[in-house]
FIDRENPA-473587 format. One record per residue: residue number from 0; residue in one letter; x, z, y of N, C-alpha, C in turn. Coordinates in pm, whole numbers, plus 32768, in hexadecimal, padded with zeros to 4 digits. Atoms other than C-alpha are relative to their C-alpha. Example, Ala and Ser with C-alpha at 12.3 -4.5 7.8 and 13.67 -1.06 7.14 Angstrom:
ATOM    nr   rest    nxx    nzz    nyy   caxx   cazz   cayy    cxx    czz    cyy
ATOM     0      A   8059   8000   7F89   84CE   830C   7E3E   805A   8000   8078
ATOM     1      S   7FAE   7FFA   7F89   8557   82CA   7F96   7FB3   8049   806D
! end
This chain:
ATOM    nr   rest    nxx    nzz    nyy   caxx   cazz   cayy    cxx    czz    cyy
ATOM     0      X   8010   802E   8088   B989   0FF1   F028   8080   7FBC   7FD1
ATOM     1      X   7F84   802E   8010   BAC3   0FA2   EF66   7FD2   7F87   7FAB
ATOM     2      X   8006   807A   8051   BACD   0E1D   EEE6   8065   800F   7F98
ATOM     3      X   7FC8   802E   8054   BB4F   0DAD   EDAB   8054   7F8D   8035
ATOM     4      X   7FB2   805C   8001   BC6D   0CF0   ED7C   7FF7   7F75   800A
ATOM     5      X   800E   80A0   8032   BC80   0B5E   ED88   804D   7FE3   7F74
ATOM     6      X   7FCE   803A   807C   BCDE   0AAC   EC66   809C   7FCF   8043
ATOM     7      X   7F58   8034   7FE2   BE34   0A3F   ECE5   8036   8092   8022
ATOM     8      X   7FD6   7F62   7FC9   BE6D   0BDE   ED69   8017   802E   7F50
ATOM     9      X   8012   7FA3   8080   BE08   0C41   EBFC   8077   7FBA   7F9D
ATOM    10      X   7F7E   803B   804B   BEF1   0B40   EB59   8080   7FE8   8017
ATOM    11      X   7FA5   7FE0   7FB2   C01C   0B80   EC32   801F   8099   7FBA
ATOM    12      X   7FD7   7F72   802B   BFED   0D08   EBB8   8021   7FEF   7FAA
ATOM    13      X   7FEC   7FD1   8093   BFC7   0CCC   EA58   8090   7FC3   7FDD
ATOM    14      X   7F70   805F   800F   C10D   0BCA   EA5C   806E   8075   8029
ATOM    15      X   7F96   7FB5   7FED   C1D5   0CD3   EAFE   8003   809F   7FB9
ATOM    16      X   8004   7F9D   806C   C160   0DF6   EA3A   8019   7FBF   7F41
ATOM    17      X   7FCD   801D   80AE   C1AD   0D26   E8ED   8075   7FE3   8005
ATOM    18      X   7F4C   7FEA   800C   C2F8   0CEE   E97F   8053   8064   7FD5
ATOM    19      X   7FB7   7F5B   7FE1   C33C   0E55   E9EA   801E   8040   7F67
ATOM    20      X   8003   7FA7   805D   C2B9   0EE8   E8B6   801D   7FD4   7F82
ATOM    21      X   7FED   8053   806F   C2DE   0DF0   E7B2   8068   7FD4   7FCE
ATOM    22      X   7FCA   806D   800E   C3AE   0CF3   E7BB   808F   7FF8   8013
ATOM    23      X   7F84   7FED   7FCB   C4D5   0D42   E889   804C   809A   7F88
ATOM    24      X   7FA2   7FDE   8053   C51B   0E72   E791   7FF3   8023   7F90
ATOM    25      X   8008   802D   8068   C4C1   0DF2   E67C   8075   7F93   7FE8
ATOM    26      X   7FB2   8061   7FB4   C5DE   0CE3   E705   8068   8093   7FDB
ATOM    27      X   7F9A   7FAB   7FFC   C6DE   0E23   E721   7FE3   801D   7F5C
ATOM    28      X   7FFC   7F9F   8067   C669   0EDA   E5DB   8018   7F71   7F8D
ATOM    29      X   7FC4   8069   8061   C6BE   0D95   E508   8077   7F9A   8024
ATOM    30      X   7F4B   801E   7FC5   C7FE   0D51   E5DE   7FF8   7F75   7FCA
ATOM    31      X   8022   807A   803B   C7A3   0C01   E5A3   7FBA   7F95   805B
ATOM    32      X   8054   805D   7FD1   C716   0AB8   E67E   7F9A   7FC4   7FD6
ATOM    33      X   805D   8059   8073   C643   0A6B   E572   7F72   8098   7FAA
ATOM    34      X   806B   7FC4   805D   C4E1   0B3D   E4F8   7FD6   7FD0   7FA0
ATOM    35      X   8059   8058   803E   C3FC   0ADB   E409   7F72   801D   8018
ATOM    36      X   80B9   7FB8   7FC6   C25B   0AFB   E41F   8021   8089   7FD3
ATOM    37      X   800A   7F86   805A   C277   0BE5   E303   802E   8095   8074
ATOM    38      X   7FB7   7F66   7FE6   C365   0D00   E3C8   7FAD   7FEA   808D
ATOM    39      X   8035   7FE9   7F93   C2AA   0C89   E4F6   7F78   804A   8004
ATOM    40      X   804A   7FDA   8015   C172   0CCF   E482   7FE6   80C1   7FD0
ATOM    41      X   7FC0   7F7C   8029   C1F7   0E4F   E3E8   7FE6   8048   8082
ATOM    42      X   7FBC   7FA9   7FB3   C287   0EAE   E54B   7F85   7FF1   8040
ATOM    43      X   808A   7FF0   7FB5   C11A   0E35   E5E3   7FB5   806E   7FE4
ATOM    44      X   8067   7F5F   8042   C067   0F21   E512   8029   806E   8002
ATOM    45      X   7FEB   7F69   7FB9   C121   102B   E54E   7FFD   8013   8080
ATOM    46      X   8035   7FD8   7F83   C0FE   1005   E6A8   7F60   8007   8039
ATOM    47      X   809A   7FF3   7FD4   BF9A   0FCD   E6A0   7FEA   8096   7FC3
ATOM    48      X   8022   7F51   801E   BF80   112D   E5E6   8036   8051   8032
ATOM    49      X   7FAB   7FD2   7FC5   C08C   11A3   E6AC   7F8F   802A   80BC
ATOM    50      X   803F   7FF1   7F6D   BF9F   1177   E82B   7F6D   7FD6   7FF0
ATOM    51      X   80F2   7FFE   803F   BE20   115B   E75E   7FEA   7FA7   801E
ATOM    52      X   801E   8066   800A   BE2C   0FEE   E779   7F8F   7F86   7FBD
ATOM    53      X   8024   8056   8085   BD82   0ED9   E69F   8086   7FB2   7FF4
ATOM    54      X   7F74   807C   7FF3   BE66   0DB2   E649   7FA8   7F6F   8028
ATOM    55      X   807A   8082   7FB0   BD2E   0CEB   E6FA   805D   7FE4   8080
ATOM    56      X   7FF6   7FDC   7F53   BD94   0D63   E839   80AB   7FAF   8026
ATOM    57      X   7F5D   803C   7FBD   BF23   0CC0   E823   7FF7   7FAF   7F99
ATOM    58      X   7FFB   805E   8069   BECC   0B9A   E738   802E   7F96   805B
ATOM    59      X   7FBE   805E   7FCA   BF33   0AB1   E840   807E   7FE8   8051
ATOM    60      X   7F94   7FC2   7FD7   C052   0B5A   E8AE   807E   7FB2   8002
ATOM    61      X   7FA4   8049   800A   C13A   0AA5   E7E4   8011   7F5D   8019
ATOM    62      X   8029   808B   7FE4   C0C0   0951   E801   8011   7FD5   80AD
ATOM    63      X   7FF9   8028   7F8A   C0C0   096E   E96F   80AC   8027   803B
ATOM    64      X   7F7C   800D   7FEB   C253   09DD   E960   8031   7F7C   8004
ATOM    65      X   7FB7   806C   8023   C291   08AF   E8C0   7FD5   7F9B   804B
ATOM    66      X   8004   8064   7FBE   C1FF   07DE   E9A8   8007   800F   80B4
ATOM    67      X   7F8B   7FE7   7F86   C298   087F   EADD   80A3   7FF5   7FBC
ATOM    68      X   7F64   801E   8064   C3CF   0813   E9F7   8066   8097   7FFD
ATOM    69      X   7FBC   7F81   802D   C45B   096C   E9B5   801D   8010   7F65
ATOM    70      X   7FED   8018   8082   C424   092C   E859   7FF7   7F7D   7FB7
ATOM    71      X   8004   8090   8019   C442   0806   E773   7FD5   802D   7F7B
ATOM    72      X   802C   800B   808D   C388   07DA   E624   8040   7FAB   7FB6
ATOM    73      X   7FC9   8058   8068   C42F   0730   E500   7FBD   804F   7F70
ATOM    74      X   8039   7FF0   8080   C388   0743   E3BA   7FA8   809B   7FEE
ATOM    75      X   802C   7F6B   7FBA   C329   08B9   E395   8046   8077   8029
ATOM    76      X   7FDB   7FAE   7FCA   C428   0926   E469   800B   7FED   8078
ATOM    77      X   8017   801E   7F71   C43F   0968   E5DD   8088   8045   8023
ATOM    78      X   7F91   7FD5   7FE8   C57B   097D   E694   7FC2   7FF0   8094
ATOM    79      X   803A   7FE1   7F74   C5C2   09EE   E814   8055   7F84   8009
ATOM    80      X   7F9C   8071   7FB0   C655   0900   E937   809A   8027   7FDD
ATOM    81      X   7F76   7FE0   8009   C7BC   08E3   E8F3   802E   8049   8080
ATOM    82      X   7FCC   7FC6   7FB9   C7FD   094C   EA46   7FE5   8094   8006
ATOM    83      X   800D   7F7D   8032   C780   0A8B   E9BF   8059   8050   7FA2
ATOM    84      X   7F8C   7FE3   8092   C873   0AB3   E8BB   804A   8075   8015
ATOM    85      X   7FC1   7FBE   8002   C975   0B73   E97C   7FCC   8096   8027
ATOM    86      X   8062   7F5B   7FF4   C877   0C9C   E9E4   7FCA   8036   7F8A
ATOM    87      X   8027   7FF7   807D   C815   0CB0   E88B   8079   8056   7FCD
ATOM    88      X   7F83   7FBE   804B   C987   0CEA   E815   8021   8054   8041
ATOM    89      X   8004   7F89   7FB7   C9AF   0DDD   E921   7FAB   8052   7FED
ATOM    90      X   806D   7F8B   7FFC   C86B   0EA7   E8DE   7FE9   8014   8028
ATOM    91      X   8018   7FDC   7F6E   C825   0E87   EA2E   7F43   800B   7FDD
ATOM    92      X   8096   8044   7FD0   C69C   0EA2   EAB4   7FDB   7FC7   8034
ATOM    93      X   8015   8052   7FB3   C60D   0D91   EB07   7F78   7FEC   8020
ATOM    94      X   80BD   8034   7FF4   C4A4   0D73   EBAE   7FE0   7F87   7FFB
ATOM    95      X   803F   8041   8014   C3DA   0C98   EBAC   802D   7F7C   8080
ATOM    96      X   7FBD   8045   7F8A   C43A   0C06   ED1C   807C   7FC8   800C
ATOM    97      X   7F6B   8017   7FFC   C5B3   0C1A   ECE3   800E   7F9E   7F9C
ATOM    98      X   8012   807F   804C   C590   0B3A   EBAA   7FB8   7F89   8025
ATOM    99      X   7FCB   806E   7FD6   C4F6   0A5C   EC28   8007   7FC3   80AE
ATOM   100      X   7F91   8020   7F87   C5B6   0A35   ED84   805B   7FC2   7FA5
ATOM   101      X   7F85   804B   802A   C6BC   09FE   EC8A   801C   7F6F   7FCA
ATOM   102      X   8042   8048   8064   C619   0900   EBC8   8010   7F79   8090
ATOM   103      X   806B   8057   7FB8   C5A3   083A   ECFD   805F   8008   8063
ATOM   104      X   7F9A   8051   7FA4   C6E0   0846   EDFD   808B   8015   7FD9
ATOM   105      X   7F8D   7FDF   801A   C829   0840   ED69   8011   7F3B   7FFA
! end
């Protein structure tokens, strides 16, 4: 019999699938350290129609970046860790792991 996920398994996925798919190049495609909800919200919905999603299912996605400090909220915009900056201007890929390793031992 296959078990369901735990709640810490399931919120671990959705954090790194809103990285993968979201966030990080949504981050490249506005060549920019800085989103806003608005374009965040855009690139969600197309990914939720993009893999037959809801936008139930990764509503805590972002909220739980920002408090593994990958992201920072200011007013209604969200910027990455600075030590992210230079993978950004490179256009490199960055998972979910490698950000934050970077974040967390430099």
């Amino acid at each position: 019999m296959l078990s369901e996920k735990g709640k810490y398994a399931s919120a671990t996925e959705n954090r790194r699938f809103v990285w993968k798919e979201i966030v990080w190049p949504l981050i490249i495609q506005v060549n920019n350290a800085e989103f806003t909800l608005v374009q965040y919200q855009k690139k969600r919905d197309e990914i939720c129609v993009k893999y037959g999603m809801t936008v139930n299912s990764l509503s805590r996605g972002l909220a739980s970046l920002i408090q593994r400090g990958l992201l920072y909220k200011e007013n209604q915009s969200y910027f990455i860790h600075y030590r992210l900056i230079p993978y950004m201007r490179l256009k490199a890929e960055v998972d979910y792991g490698t950000a934050l390793h970077e974040i967390k031992i430099r």
